[in-house]
N, C-alpha and C positions, 0 to 999 in steps of 0.2 A: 601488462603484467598479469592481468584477471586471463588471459587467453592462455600464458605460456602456465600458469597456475594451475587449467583444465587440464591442460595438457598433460603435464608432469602427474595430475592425478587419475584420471586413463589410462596413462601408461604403467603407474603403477597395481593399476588395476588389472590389464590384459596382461601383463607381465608373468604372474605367478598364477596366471588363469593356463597362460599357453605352456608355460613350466609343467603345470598339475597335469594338463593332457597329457605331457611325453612321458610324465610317472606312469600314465595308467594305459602306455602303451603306443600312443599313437604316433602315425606316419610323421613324422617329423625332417623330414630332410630336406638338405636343400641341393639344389642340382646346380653342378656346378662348369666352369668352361675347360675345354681341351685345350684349345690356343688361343693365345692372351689376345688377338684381333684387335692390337692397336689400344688394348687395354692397358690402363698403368694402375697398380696396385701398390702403394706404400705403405711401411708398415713403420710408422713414426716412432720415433726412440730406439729403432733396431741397431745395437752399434755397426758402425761401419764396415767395421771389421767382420762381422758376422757375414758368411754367403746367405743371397735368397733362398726363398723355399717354398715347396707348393703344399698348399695345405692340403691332408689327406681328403676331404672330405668333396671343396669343391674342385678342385683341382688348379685354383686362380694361384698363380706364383707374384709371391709380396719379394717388393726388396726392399733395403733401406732406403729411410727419407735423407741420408746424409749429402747425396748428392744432389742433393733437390733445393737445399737452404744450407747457409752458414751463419746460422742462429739456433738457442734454445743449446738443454741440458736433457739427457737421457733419464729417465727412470723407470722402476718396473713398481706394476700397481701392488698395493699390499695384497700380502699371500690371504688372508683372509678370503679376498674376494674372487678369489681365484679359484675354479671349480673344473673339474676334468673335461665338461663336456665344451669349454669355454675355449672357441676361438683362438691361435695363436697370436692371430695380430690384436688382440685387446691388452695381450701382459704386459706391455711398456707403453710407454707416452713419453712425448715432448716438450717438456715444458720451456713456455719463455719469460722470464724474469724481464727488470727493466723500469719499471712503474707504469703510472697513467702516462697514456700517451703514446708510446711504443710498440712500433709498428713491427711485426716479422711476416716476411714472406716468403711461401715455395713458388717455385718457377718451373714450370709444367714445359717441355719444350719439345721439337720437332712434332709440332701440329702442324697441320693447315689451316690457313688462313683462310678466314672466310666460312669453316662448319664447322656447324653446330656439335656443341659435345655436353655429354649431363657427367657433371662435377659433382661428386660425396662428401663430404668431411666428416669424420665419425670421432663419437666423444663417448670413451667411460672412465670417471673419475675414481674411481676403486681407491680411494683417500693415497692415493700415491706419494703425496707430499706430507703425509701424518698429522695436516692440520687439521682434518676432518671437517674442510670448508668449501663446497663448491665452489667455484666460480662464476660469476657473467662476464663475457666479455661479446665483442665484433667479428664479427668476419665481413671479409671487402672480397670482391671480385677482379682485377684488374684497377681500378682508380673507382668501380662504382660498390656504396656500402649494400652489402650481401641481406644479411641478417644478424638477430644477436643470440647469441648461446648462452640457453639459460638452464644452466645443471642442475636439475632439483633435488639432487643426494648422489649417496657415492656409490648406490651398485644400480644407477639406470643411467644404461644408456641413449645415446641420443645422436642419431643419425640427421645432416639435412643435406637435399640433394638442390640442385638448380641445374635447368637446360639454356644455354646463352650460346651466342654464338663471336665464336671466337675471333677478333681482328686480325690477329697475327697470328706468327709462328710460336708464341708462344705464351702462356695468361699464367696469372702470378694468383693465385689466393694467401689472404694476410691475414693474420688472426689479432687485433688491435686489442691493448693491454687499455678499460674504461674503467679503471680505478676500482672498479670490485672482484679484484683477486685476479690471480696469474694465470692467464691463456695456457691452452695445452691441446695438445689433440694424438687420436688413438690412433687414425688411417686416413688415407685419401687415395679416394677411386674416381679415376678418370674415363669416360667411354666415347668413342667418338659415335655419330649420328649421321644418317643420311641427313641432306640439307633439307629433301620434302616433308621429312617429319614436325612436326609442331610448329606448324605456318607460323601461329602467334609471335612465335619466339622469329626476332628479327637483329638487325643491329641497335634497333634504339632500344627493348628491352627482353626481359631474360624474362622464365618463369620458373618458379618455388615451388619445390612443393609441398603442399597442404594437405593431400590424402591422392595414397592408389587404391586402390579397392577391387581383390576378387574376389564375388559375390557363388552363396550357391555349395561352399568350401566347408567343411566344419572340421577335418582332421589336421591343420593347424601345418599344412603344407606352403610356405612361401615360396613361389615360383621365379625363378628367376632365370639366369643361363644355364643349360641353352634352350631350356622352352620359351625364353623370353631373347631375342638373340643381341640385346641392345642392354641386357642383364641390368632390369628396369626390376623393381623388388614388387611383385603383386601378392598384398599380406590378405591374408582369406577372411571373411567377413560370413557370417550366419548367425539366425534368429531364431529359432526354431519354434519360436511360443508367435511369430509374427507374418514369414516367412515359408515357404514350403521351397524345398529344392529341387531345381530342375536340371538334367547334363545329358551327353552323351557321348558315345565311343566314337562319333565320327568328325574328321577331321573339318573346323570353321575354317572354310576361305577366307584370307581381306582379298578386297576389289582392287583394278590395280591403281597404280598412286596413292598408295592408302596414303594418309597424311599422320596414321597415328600404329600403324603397323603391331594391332593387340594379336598376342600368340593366342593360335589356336588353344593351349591350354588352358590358357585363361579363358577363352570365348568358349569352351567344353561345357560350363555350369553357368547357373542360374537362379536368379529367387522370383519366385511369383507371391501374392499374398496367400494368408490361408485361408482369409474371406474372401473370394473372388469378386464380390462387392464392394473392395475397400482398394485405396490406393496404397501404393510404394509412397512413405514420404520420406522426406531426410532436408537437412536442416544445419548450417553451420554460422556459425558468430562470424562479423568483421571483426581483425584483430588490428588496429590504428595503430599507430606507432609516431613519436616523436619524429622519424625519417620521413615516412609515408603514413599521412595521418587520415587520408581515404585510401586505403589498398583498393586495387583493382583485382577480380575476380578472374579465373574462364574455368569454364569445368567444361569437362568432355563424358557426355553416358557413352558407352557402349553393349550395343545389341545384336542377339543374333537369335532366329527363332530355333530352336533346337529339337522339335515335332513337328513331322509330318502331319499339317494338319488334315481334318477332312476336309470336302469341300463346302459343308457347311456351317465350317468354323471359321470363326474371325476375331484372328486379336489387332485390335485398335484402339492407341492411347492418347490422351492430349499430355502434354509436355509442361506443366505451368510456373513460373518462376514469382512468388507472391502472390499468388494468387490473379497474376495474368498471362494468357496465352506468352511461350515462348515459342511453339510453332503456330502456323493458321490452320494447319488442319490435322486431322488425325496421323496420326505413325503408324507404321506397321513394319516391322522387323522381316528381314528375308532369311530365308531357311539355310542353315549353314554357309551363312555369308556375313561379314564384319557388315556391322552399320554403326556412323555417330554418330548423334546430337552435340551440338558444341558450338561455344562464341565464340569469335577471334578480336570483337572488341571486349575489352574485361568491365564486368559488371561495376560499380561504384554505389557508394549512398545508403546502403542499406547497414543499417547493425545487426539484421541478423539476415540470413538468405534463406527459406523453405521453397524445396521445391517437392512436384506432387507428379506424379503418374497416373493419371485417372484415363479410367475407360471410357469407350465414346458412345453412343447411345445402341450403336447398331453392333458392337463389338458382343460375341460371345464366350470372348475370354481375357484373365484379365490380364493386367501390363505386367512386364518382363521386364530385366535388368540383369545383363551379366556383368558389368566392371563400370569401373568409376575413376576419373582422373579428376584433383582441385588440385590448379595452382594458383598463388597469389604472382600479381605481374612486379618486376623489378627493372627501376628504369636503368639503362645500360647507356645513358648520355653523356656521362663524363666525357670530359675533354682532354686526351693524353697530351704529355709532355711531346713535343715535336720530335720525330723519328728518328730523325740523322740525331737530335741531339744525344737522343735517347743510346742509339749506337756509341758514338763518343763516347758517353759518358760509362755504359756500361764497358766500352775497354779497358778506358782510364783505369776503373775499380778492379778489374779482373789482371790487370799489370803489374799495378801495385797493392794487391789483394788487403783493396780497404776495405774495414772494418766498418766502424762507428754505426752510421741508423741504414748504411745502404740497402734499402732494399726497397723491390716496392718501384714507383714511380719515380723517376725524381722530384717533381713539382708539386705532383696530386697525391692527393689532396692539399693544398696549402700547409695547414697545420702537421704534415706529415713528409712534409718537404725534406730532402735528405743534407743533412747538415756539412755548413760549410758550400752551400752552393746557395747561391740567388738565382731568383727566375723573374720572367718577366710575365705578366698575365693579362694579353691585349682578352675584348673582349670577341672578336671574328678571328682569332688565330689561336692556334697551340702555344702553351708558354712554352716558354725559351730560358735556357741559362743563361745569365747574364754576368752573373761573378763566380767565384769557383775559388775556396780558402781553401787549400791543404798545406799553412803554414805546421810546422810542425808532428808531423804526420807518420817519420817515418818511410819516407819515401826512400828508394832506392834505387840503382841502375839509371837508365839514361834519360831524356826526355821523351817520352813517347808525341810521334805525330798525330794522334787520337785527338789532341791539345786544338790541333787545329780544326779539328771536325764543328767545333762549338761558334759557329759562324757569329752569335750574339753573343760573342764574351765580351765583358767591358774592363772586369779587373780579373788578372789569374795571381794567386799570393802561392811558389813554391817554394819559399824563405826556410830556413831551420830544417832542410830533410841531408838526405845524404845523395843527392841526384849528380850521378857522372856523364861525362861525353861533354859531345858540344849543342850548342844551342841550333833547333831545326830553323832555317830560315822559313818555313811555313807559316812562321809565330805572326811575321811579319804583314802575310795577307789578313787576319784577323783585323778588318775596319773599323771593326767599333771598339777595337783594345786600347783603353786609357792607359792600364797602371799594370806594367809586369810585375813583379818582385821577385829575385831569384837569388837573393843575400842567404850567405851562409851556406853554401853548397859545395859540391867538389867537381864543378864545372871546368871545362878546357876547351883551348882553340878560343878562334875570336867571337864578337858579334858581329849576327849575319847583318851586310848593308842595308837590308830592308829593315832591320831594327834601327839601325843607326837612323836613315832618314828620315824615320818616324820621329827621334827622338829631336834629329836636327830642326823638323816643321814644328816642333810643340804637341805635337796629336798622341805623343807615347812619354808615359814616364815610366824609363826605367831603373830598377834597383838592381844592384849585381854584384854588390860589398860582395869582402871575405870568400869570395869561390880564389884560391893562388895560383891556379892553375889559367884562370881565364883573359884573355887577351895575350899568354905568353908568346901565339905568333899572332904576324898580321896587324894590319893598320887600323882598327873600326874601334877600337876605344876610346883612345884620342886623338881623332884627326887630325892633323898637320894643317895651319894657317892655310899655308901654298894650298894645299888640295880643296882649302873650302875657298880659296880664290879663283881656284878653277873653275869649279862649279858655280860662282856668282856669275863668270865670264860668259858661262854655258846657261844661265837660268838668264842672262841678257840675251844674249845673241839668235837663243832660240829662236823668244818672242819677237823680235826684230827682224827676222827669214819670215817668222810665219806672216806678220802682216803686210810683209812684203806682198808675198805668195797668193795674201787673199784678195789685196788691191789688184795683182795683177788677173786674178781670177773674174774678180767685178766688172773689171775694163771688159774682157771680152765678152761675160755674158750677155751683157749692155749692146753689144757691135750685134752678137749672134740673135739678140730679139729684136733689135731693130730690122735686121733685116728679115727678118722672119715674118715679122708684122706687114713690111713690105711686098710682100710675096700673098698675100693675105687677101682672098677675093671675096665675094658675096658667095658664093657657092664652095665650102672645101670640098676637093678630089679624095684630100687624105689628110691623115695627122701625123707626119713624122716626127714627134717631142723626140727628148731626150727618154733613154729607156727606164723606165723606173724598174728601182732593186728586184730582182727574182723574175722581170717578166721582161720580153725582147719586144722591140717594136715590133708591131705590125699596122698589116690597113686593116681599114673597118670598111666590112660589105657588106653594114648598113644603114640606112637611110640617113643620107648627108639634109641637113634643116638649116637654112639662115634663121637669125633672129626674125627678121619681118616675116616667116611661114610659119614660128612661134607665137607671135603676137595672133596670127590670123586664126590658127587651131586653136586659141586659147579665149579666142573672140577679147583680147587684152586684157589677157592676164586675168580673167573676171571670178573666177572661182577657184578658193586655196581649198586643197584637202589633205593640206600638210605641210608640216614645218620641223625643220630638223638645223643642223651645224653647219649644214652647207647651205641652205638656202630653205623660199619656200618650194613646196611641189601645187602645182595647177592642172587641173583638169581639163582634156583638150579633147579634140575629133577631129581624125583626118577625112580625106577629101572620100572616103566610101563607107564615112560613120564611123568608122572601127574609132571605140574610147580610148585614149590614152593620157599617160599620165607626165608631166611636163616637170622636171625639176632643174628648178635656176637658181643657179649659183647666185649670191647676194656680192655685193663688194665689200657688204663686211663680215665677211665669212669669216672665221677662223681658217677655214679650209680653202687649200688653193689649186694650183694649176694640178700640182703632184695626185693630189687626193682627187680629180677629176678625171686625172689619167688612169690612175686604178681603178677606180669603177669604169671607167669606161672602155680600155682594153679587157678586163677580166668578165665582163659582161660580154663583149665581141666573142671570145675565145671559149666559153663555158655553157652550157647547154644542161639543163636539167628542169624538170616538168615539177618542180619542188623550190626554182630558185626564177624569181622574176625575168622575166624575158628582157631585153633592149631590142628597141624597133627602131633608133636610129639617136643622134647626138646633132649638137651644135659648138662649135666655137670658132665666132664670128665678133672678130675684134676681141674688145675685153667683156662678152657676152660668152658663160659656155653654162650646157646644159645639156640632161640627156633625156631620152624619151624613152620609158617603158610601160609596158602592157600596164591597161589600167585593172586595180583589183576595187574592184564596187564595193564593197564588203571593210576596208580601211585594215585597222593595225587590229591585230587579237586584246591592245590591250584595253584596246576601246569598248569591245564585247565583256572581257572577265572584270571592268570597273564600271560599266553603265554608264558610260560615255552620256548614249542617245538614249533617250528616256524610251525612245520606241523598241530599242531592241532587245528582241526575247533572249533569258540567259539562257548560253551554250549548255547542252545537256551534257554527261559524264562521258555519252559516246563522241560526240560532236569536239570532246574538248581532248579525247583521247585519239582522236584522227587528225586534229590538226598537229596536236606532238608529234606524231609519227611521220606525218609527211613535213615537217621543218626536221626532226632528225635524220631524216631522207636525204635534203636537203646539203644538211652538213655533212654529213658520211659521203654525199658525193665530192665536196669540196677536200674531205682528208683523206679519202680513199680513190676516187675515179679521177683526179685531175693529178697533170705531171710536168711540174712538181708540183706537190702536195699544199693546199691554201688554208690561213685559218682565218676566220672571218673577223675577231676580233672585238665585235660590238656586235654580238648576241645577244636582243631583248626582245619582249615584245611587242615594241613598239616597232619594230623591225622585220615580225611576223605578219605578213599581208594576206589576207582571205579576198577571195573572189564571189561571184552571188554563187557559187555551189556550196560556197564555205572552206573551200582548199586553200590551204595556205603554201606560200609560197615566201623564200626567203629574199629580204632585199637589204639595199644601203651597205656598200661593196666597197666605202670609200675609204674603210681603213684596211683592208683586206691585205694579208702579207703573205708573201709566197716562200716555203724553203727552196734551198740553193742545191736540192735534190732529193732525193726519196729516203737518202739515207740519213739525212740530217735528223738531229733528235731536236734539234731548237732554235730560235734562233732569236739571236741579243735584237736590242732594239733600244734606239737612241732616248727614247721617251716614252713611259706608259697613257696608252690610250686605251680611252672607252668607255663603259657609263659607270659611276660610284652604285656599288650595289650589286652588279655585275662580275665586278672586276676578281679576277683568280689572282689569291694573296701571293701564291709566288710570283707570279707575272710579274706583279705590284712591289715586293721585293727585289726581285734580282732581274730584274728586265729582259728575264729570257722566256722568252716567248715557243709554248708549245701548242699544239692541235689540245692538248688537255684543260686550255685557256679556254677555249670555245665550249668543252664538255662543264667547267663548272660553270660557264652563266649559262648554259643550257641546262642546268640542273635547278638554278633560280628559277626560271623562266617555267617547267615542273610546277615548283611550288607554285608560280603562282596560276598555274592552272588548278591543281587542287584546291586551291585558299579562295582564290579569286579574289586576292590582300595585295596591294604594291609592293614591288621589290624591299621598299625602305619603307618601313613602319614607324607614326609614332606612338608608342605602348609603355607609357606616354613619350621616355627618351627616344630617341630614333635609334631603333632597333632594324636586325638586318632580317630578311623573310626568314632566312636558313636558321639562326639562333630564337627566330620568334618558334618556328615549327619543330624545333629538335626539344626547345623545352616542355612544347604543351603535348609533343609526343612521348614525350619523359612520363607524363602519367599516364600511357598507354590504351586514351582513347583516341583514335584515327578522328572522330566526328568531331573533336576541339577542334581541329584544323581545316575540317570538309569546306568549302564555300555552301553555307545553309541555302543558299536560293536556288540550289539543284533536289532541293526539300526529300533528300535521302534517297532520289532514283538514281542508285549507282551498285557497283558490284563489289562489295566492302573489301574483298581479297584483291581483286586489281587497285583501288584507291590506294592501299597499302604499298601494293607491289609499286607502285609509283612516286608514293611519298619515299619508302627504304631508295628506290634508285636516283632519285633526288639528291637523297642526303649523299650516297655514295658518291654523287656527281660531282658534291660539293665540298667533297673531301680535302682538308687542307693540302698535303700530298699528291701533287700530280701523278705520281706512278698507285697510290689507290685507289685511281678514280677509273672508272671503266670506260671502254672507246663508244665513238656513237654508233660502231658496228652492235655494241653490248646495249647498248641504248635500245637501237634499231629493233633488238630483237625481245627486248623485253617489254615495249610498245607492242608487237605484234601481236606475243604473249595475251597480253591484257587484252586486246580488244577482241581475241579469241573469246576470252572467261564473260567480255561481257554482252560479247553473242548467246554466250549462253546460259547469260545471268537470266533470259525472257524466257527460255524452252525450259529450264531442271526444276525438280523437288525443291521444296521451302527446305530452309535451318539444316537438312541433314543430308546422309549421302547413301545411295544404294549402288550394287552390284550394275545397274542399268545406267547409272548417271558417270558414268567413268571419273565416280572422284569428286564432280562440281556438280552444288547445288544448283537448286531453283532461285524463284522471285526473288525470297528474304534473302539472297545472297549466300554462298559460300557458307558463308558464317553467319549467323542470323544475331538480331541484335540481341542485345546482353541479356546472359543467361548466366547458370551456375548452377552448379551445384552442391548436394549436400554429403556429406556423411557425419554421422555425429560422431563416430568413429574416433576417437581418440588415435594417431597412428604416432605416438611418440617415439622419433628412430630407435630400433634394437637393432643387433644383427650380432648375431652369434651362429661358427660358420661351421658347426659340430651336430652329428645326429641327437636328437634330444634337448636343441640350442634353435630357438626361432630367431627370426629379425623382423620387429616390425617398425615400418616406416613411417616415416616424419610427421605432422602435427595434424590436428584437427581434434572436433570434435566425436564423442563416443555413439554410436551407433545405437538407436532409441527403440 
């Protein structure tokens, strides 16, 4: 409250400061865009009925918010505060009534999934409502809490922006009613963003913002579109008692890839000190919060030298953040060219942050600063309600255009749950609907099939509406539906059969009073004796065929391995089994082994260097040295003849320099086993847990080449083979290094093949494969896709960055992906790093691997990306961290294309200051400034 307290008093400080400028003249305008470029501009409280309009000045076209929400009450702010030169989208607001607790939200739609876009919500309270009482209330982002709006009188207003990136096609912002006074809002501006801008910002969290700053500026010009083309608000910042200004007419380059793309307008001016002796300082409070009680920092300077210098001049600055280096060595700014300084891990821990611009000893002039970016980091972890349910469920609402609290999530936040429904809240899965009341509701028209979309309904209550038609037998595939109720309707036709046998087994109770219309034709309400005789006849007779059918089955398989066994020499020619699902017999044209040439390579059996579900594996050497690796089947394996024939055809048949080789098999008598290339080096996850006390841990690059060639590995298995294989038991206990340290993929025994290229999945009698591993649909619904391989390849990720076991216990057993999404939640990458790589890594790749992780790990198989996507964002990275050894420390020049030196990309946590006050304004009229959102006032 002491931070939003500052706030609210700077801004009423610059306020009537920037006001008094345009009295006495000054350039005041703000520059506005020609085409809305994917821009959305609402203008809240506009009635509906009213057409859009472009405002004269910037030329941005508002429309109504009525399309946007089906909540809140229109009003227009009192005439009082209403002044000519004032904005047209400030005269009305929206207010939402309701009490504590009461959630409203807009629904922002046709985006892209996936980019990044910076969201506005703007607030002036112009005592609209005549009680002459601000309000505080929430704002949420999609299911994660935004910030809190804290009005500090009735004619200031208050602008706050956030850059996030968007999951879907569409993000909701909700303005949450916290029992001190009624939510409202004036506008909301949407901009979409290249995705290579503001690296920081990822899917796990968003950034706020806490001050722009363009420096250098004194006539009270806020630049924005289209000198800014991403219509980003740069409020102008000068000292003049501190301060001397520096600019120029010629246009500042960015390098390319910029990552934070500042307009040349901006980078035009500058401030130096007026002691050339003295540093640039600045200086901002942490502001805690009951949400996030250590915010996390990242501040970005921006530099550009703007003079030709001579050749005897030299400006060069240290960087310091508390009074410790945040670069190692001096900066130096390139001449009409964008340069940043900036963290991408966000600072923590401090209550206040000073940072300093000092000159370097050989420097003969002094430090520069054109612009300034602080945001605070906002974790964007939330857990949405499950997709398809999410679709369902927003049908349902839009069919029968319910009302009540819809809006919003269904599930998330719990306490905000939309009423009348139950959810289920596993802790590795999406909640789920589980129940679903619209007794009395008002419903109307027919039953929509949406109903069935809700795969985890367990009770639906349509009781007391006025619903016509007949009943969808769809109802009936819903497995986990206990209790229909459909009493009191004006239903017709009969019940579908598949309700009825639900109801016959006990599995369904249902209700279906009072519909008069319902069962008039057709047999399914009250079944006829005779017909449930028939069916006892047929629920016997079945069963009595089938184990006929499977005696007679037994009998021959019995004849057919007998004789088989018969046929069965010391030496096999070949293995004609029966063919297993997705793959045709063939011969193997490699190296035929008895058991007694086993025992003999293996000097009996004398060294294990491994043990899995099939057996142990033994180290052996054939007759010209060559090492290999011996795996024998146990007799008490789980695993049998089947699971011996798949690994050992699909190894015959498959070929990749990423997936363990087979030199040859055995099955001799009830002996079988296969022999492949030995890997010296063992399982990766022997290395990332310190197995052997001797082995040195994998460095960042060493652990990022072996990712890449096991995702090699797999990409050949779902891309280069036909048909298409998914491996199924991806770990890394499964990922084998050789003495180069290449890894290669093995253990092929659960390995399933589709039934062609064009299969999208494919069912599967039983879920197999490791707990911790295992992809939740898989694990649900037994259908088995290549996206089963990419999410425990996305485990397997993490625990290369962590170098933590799949299954944690923290203290509960916890899974890697919910351990690493929450400690990424607070937005330092290093909570999660594996410490015993003791920070030699390249901070923007570690990220870029953790984000594709979690992506991997996505509940939803269709948002998970392929190991082609994988493939290529391994590459990606191990490019960044070739070049984490050659670039510039902390910052980035016109020469370094974009990526830093040593410190990494991003160098470790920095920030910075502005004391700046930037409490949001924006008033969109000559004579009318806007200044942006929070921080402290400029000293």
């Amino acid at each position: 409250m002491e931070g939003q307290r500052r706030r609210a008093m700077a801004a009423r400080w610059l306020w009537p400061l920037l006001l008094g400028i345009a009295g006495l003249g000054g350039v005041l305008q703000v520059h506005g865009q020609v085409d809305n470029l994917g821009f959305i501009n609402l203008d809240c409280g506009l009635p509906e009925s009213a057409a859009g309009y472009v405002d004269s000045v910037t030329k941005l076209r508002f429309t109504s918010d009525a399309g946007f929400i089906d909540a809140g009450t229109n009003y227009n702010m009192s005439s009082e505060y209403i002044t000519p030169t004032m904005g047209r989208s400030w005269h009305n607001v929206r207010s939402f009534g309701g009490g504590a607790g009461t959630r409203s939200c807009y629904t922002l739609r046709s985006l892209v999934a996936g980019l990044k876009y910076l969201i506005r919500a703007k607030f002036w309270y112009g005592n609209y409502d005549g009680l002459d009482r601000a309000p505080v209330f929430d704002l949420h982002i999609g299911v994660n809490y935004w910030t809190t709006v804290n009005i500090s009188n009735a004619n200031t207003p208050v602008i706050y922006e956030v850059i996030a990136v968007v999951p879907g096609e569409s993000v909701q912002v909700c303005l949450v009613n916290t029992g001190s006074g009624t939510p409202f809002i004036s506008a909301l501006d949407l901009r979409p963003l290249k995705n290579g801008l503001y690296p920081m910002a990822n899917a796990t969290q968003g950034l706020v913002l806490h001050t722009r700053a363009n420096f250098g500026r004194d006539d009270g010009v806020i630049l924005r579109y289209p000198d800014d083309p991403h219509d980003r608000f740069w409020i102008p910042q000068s000292k003049r008692a501190e301060w001397l200004e520096v600019s120029t007419a010629k246009k500042v380059q960015n390098i390319d890839d910029d990552s934070f793309d500042a307009p040349s307008a901006v980078m035009q001016t500058a401030i130096t000190p007026v002691n050339s002796s003295s540093p640039v300082v600045f200086s901002w409070d942490a502001e805690p919060s009951a949400s996030n009680p250590d915010p996390g920092y990242v501040c970005i300077l921006h530099f550009s030298e703007l003079q030709p210098l001579p050749v005897s001049a030299v400006r060069q600055f240290y960087v310091t953040l508390n009074g410790q280096l945040w670069l190692g060595k001096g900066f130096t700014p390139q001449y009409l060219y964008t340069n940043a300084v900036f963290n991408s891990i966000p600072n923590h821990g401090y209550h206040q942050y000073n940072v300093s611009l000092n000159a370097t000893g050989n420097s003969t002039l002094p430090p520069i600063l054109n612009a300034l970016e602080i945001f605070s980091v906002l974790p964007t972890t939330g857990i949405t309600t499950a997709t398809q349910d999410v679709s369902a469920i927003a049908a349902i609402r839009g069919k029968y255009q319910v009302k009540k609290n819809w809006m919003g999530d269904p599930c998330v936040p719990k306490n905000f749950a939309w009423k009348g429904l139950g959810c289920s809240y596993a802790v590795s899965s999406p909640p789920t609907v589980t129940g679903l009341n619209l007794s009395s509701s008002g419903l109307s028209g027919n039953l929509s099939s949406s109903f069935a979309g809700l795969k985890g309904l367990q009770y639906l209550d349509l009781s007391r509406n006025n619903l016509t038609g007949s009943i969808p037998d769809t109802l009936s595939q819903l497995s986990s539906l206990t209790l229909l109720d459909l009493t009191d309707n004006q239903l017709s036709g009969s019940i579908p059969p598949g309700l009825v046998k639900r109801t016959q087994d006990g599995s369904l109770t249902l209700r279906y009073g009072n519909n008069p219309n319902l069962c008039s034709s057709g047999d399914y309400c009250q079944p006829p004796k005779k017909k449930r005789s028939s069916m006892v006849a047929v629920y016997v007779v079945v069963p009595v065929v089938a184990v006929l059918v499977i005696l007679l089955l037994s009998v021959l398989l019995i004849c057919m391995r007998r004789r088989r066994q018969g046929r069965t020499s010391d030496n096999i020619k070949r293995l004609d089994e029966a063919n297993i699902k997705g793959h045709n017999s063939l011969r193997f044209d490699n190296r035929r082994f008895t058991y007694s040439e086993l025992v003999a390579i293996t000097n009996g059996f004398e060294r294990v260097i491994g043990k899995g579900g099939f057996g142990k594996v033994y180290h052996g050497s054939l007759e010209d040295s060559t090492q290999v690796a011996v795996k024998l089947r146990s007799e008490s394996s789980d695993q049998g003849e089947q699971e011996f024939l798949a690994e050992a055809q699909t190894l015959a048949k498959i070929h990749h320099k990423n997936l363990v080789s087979l030199i040859g098999y055995c099955k001799d008598m009830k002996y079988m086993a296969l022999v492949y290339e030995y890997m010296s080096e063992g399982a990766l996850d022997e290395h990332l847990r310190g197995k052997d006390n001797t082995m040195k841990t994998l460095t960042w690059r060493q652990r990022l080449r072996i990712a890449l060639e096991s995702a090699q590995g797999l990409e050949y298995l779902h891309k280069g083979c036909n048909p298409p294989l998914v491996h199924r038991d991806v770990k890394t206990s499964n990922i084998l290094l050789n003495a180069n340290l290449e890894a290669k993929i093995a253990d092929f025994g659960l390995l399933k093949a589709f039934n062609s290229n064009n299969d999208t999945h494919v069912s599967t009698a039983r879920v197999v494969g490791t707990l911790g591993y295992l992809d939740p649909e898989y694990h649900a619904t037994f259908q088995l896709t290549n996206k089963s391989d990419v999410f425990s390849f996305g485990v397997v990720l993490l625990e290369i960055v962590t170098g933590q076991r799949h299954i944690l216990n923290d203290p509960e057993p916890t899974s890697i992906v919910q351990w690493v999404r929450q400690r990424l939640a607070r937005g330092n990458i290093e909570d999660v790093v594996d410490a015993r790589m003791r920070g030699d890594h390249d901070v923007n790749s570690v990220w870029k691997i953790a984000d594709t992780a979690l992506k991997c790990t996505a509940q939803k198989p269709g948002e998970r990306p392929t190991m082609t996507d994988v493939v290529a964002v391994l590459h990606e990275c191990l490019e960044l961290e070739a070049a984490h050894d050659n670039v510039n420390a902390g910052f980035y020049t016109p020469g370094s294309g974009g990526i830093m030196n040593d410190y990494g990309r991003y160098d470790t946590g920095m920030s910075t200051d502005l004391s700046q006050s930037s409490t949001a304004y924006e008033q969109e009229h000559l004579g009318s400034v806007s200044i942006l959102s929070t921080g402290p006032a400029v000293r």
